[in-house]
Structure formats: structure tokens, C-alpha cells
C-alpha positions as protocol buffer text, in pm:
chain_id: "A"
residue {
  index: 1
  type: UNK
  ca { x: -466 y: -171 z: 821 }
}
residue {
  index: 2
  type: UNK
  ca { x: -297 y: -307 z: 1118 }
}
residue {
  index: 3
  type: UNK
  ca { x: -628 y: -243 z: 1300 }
}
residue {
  index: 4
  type: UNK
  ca { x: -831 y: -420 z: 1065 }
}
residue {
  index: 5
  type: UNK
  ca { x: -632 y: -735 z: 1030 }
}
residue {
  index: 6
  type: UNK
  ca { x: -890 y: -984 z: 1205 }
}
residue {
  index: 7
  type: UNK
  ca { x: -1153 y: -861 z: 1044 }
}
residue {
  index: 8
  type: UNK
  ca { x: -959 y: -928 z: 699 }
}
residue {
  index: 9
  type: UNK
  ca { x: -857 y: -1297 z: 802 }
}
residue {
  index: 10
  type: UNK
  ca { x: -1231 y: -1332 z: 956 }
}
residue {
  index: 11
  type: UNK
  ca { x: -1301 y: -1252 z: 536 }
}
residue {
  index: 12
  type: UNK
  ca { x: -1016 y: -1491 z: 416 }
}
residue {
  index: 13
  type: UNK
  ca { x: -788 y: -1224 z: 342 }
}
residue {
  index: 14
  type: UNK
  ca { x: -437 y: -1214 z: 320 }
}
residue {
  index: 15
  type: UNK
  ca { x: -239 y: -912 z: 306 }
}
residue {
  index: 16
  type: UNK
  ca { x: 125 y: -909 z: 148 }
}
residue {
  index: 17
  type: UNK
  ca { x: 303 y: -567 z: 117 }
}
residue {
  index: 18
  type: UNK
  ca { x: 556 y: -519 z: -108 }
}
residue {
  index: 19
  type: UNK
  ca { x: 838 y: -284 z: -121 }
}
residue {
  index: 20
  type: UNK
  ca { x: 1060 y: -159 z: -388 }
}
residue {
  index: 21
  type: UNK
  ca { x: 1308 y: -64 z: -123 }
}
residue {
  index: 22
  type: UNK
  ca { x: 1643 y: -225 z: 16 }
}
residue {
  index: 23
  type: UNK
  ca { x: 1600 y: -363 z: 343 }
}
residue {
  index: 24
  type: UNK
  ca { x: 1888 y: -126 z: 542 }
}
residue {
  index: 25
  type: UNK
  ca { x: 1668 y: 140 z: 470 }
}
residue {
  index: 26
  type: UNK
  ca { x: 1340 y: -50 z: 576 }
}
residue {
  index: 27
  type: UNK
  ca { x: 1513 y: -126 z: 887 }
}
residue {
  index: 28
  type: UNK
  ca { x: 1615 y: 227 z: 928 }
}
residue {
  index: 29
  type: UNK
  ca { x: 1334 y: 417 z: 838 }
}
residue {
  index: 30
  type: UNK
  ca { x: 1030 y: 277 z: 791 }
}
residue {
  index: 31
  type: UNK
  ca { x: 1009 y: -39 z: 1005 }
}
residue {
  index: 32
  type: UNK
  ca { x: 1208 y: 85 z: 1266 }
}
residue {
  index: 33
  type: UNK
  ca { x: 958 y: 67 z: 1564 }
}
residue {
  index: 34
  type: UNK
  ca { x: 680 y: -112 z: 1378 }
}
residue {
  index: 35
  type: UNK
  ca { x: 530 y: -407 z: 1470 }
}
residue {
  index: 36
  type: UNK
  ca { x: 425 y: -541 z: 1108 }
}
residue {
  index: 37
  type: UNK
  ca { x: 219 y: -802 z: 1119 }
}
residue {
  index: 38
  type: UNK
  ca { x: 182 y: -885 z: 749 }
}
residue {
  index: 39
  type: UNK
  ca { x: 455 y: -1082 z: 506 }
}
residue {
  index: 40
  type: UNK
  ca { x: 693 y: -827 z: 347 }
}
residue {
  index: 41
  type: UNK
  ca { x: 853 y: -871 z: -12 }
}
residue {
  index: 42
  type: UNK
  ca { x: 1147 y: -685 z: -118 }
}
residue {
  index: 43
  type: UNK
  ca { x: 1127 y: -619 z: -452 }
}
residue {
  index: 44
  type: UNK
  ca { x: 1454 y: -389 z: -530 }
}
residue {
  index: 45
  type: UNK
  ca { x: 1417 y: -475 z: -957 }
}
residue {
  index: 46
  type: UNK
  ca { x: 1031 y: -402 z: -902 }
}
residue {
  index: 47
  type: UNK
  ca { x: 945 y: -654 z: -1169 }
}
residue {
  index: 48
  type: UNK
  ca { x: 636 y: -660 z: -966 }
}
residue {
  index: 49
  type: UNK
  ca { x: 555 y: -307 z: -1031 }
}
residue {
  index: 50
  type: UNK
  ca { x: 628 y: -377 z: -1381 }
}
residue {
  index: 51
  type: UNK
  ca { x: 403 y: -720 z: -1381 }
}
residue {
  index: 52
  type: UNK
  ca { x: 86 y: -529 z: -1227 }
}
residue {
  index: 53
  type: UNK
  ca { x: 155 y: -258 z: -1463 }
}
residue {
  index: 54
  type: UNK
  ca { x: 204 y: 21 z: -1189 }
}
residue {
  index: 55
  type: UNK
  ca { x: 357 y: 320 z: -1331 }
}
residue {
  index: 56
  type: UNK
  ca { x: 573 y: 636 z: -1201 }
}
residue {
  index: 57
  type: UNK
  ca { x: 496 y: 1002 z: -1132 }
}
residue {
  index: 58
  type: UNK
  ca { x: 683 y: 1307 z: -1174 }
}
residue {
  index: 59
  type: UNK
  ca { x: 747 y: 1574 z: -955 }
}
residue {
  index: 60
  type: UNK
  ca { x: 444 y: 1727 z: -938 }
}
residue {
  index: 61
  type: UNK
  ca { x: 293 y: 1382 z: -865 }
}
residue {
  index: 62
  type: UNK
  ca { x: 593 y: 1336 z: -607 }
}
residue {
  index: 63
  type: UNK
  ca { x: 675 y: 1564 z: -354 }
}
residue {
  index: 64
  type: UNK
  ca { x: 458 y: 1831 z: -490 }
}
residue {
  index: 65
  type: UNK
  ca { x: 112 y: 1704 z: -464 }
}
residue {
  index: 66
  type: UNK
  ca { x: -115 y: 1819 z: -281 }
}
residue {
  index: 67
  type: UNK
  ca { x: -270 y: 1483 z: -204 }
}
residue {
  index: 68
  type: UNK
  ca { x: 52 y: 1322 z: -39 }
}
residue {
  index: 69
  type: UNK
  ca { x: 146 y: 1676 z: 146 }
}
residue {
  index: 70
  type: UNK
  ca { x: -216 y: 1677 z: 302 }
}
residue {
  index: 71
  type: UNK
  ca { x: -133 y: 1330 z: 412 }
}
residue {
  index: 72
  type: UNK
  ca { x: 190 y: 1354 z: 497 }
}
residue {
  index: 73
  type: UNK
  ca { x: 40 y: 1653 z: 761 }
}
residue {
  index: 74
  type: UNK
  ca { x: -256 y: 1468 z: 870 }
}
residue {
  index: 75
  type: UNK
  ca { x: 24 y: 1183 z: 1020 }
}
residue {
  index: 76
  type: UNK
  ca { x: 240 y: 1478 z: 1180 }
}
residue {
  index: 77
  type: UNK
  ca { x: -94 y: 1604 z: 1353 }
}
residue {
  index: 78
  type: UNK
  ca { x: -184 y: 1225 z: 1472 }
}
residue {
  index: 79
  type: UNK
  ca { x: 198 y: 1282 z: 1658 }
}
residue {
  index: 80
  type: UNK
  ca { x: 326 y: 1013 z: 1341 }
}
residue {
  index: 81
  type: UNK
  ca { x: 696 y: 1087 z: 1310 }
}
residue {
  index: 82
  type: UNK
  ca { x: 847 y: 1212 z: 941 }
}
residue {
  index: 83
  type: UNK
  ca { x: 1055 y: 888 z: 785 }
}
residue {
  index: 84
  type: UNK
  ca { x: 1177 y: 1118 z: 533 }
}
residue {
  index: 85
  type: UNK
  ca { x: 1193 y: 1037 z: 168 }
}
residue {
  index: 86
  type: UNK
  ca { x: 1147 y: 727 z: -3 }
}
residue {
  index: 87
  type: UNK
  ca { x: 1443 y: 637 z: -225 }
}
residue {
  index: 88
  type: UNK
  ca { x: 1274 y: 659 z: -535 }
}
residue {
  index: 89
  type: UNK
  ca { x: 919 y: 928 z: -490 }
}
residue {
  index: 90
  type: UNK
  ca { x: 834 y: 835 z: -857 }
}
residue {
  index: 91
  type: UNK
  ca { x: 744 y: 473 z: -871 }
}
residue {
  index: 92
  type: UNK
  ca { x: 401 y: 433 z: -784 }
}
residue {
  index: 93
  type: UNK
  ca { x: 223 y: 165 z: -599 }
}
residue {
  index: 94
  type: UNK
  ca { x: -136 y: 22 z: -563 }
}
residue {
  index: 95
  type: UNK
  ca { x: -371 y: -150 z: -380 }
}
residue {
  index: 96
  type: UNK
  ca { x: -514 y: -506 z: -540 }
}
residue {
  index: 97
  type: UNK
  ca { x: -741 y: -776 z: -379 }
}
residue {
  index: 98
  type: UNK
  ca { x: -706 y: -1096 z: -601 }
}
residue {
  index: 99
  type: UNK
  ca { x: -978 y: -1388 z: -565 }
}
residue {
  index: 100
  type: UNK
  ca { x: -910 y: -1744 z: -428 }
}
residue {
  index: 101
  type: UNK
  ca { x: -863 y: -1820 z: -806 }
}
residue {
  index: 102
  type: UNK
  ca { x: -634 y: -1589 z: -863 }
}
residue {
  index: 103
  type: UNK
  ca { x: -776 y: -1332 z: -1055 }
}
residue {
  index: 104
  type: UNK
  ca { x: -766 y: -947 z: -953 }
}
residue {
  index: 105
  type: UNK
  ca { x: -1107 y: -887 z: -830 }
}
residue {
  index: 106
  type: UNK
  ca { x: -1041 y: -477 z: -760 }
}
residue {
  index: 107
  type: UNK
  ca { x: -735 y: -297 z: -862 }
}
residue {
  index: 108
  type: UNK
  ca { x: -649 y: 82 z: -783 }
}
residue {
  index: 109
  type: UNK
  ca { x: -331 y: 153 z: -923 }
}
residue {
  index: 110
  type: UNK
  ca { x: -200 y: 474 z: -780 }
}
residue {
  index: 111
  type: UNK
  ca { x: -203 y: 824 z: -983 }
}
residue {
  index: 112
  type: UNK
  ca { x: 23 y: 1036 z: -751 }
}
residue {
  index: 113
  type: UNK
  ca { x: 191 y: 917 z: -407 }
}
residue {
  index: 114
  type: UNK
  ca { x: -89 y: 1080 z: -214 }
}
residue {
  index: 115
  type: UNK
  ca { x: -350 y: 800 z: -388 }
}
residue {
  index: 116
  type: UNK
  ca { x: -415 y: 541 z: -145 }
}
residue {
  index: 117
  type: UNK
  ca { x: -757 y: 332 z: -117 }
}
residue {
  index: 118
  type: UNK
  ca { x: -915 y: 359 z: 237 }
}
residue {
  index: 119
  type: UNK
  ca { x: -890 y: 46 z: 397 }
}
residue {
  index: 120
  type: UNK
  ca { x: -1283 y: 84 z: 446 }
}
residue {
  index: 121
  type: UNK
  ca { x: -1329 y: 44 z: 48 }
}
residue {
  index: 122
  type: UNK
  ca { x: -1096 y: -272 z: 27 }
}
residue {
  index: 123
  type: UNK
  ca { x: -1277 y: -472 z: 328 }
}
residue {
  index: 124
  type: UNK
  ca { x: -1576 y: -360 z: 122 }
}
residue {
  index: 125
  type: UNK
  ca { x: -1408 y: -563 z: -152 }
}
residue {
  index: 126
  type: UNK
  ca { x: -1351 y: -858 z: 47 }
}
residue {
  index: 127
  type: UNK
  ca { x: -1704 y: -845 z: 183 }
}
residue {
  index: 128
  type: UNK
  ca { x: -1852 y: -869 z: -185 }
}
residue {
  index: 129
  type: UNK
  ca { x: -1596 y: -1175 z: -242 }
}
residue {
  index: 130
  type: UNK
  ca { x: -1686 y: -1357 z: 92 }
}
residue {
  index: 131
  type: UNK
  ca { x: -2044 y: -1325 z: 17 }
}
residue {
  index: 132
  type: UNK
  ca { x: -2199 y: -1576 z: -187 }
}
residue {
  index: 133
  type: UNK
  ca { x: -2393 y: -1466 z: -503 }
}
residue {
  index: 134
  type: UNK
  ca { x: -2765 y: -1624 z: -561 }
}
């Protein structure tokens, strides 16, 4: 997404990521390295998740699915380093664009960790909200 981020301000997109983990382990893990260009909120209570009504997984939505372990060995390939494990593998995420009035124009909330929208399908998104209807 890093990539893409001109082309998602050129739109009048924002992105904010937000994490349900503490910030030591951001540091250590999962920023450590990165160059993040986007605004970052911690959300350790993850009354966030619970507001956008994002739900958990189990195990075999976790660390056993497919999905996520075909990812997960896509990255190694690419030369990505392993960050290890999250701190909590169930609680699931999403991906949401929400309209200049504030409504959520597209929402995929995630089924298993592997479950990720394509950046491709959510500048898609913005395109249909940047373009004016007749």
C-alpha cells in the first residue's frame, strides 16, 4: 500500500491503520525497519474492533489456515523477514473505505487472518467515490 500512496491522496484518500497491539512490540517487531508513512492508532482495548463489528477466529482460522500460511510463504519467497506471531492471532481485522460524509462506502471484514483485500480492489473503491455520478 506503501506503493500506492500518491495515487490514493491523488483520489482524496486517507489511510489510517490501526493496531490492537502495544507499541514495545510494534517497535520491536513489526515497525522495526519500516518506513510507515500512514497515521498509526493503538488500540490495545480494541473498542474499535468492537465498534466496526470485526470479529475473532479460532485456530483453524489462526495459524492453521491455509490462506495466511500461503501468505505468510509468498513474503519469505519475496526475501520478507518472519516477525513472528502477533500477540493475539484471533482478533480479526478489515479493510473499510468511508466517504467524505462519513459513511462506510465498502467494508471487508476479515474471515480468517489470511483475508486481506488487494489494494487493487480498494483504489477501485476510491475510484468509484472520486468519480462523479450523472
Amino acid at each position: 500500500m506503501i506503493e500506492q500512496k500518491e495515487e490514493i491522496e491523488r483520489l482524496g484518500g486517507q489511510v489510517l491503520l490501526v493496531t490492537h497491539a502495544e507499541l514495545p512490540m510494534l517497535e520491536r517487531k513489526m515497525m522495526h525497519d519500516l518506513e510507515n508513512p500512514f497515521p498509526l492508532l493503538l488500540d490495545p482495548q480494541k473498542a474499535s474492533y468492537r465498534q466496526w463489528g470485526l470479529g475473532k477466529t479460532n485456530l483453524a482460522g489462526s495459524v492453521l489456515s491455509p490462506s495466511l500460511n500461503w501468505r505468510y510463504l509468498k513474503l519469505l519467497l519475496r526475501g520478507e523477514r518472519f516477525l513472528g506471531t502477533a500477540p493475539n492471532m484471533f482478533q480479526l481485522g478489515g479493510d473499510f473505505i468511508v466517504d467524505s460524509a462519513g459513511l462506510i462506502a465498502a467494508a471487508h471484514p476479515m474471515r480468517n487472518n489470511g483475508d486481506h483485500v488487494e489494494v487493487s480492489v480498494l483504489l477501485d473503491g476510491l475510484r468509484r467515490l472520486a468519480t462523479p455520478v450523472r
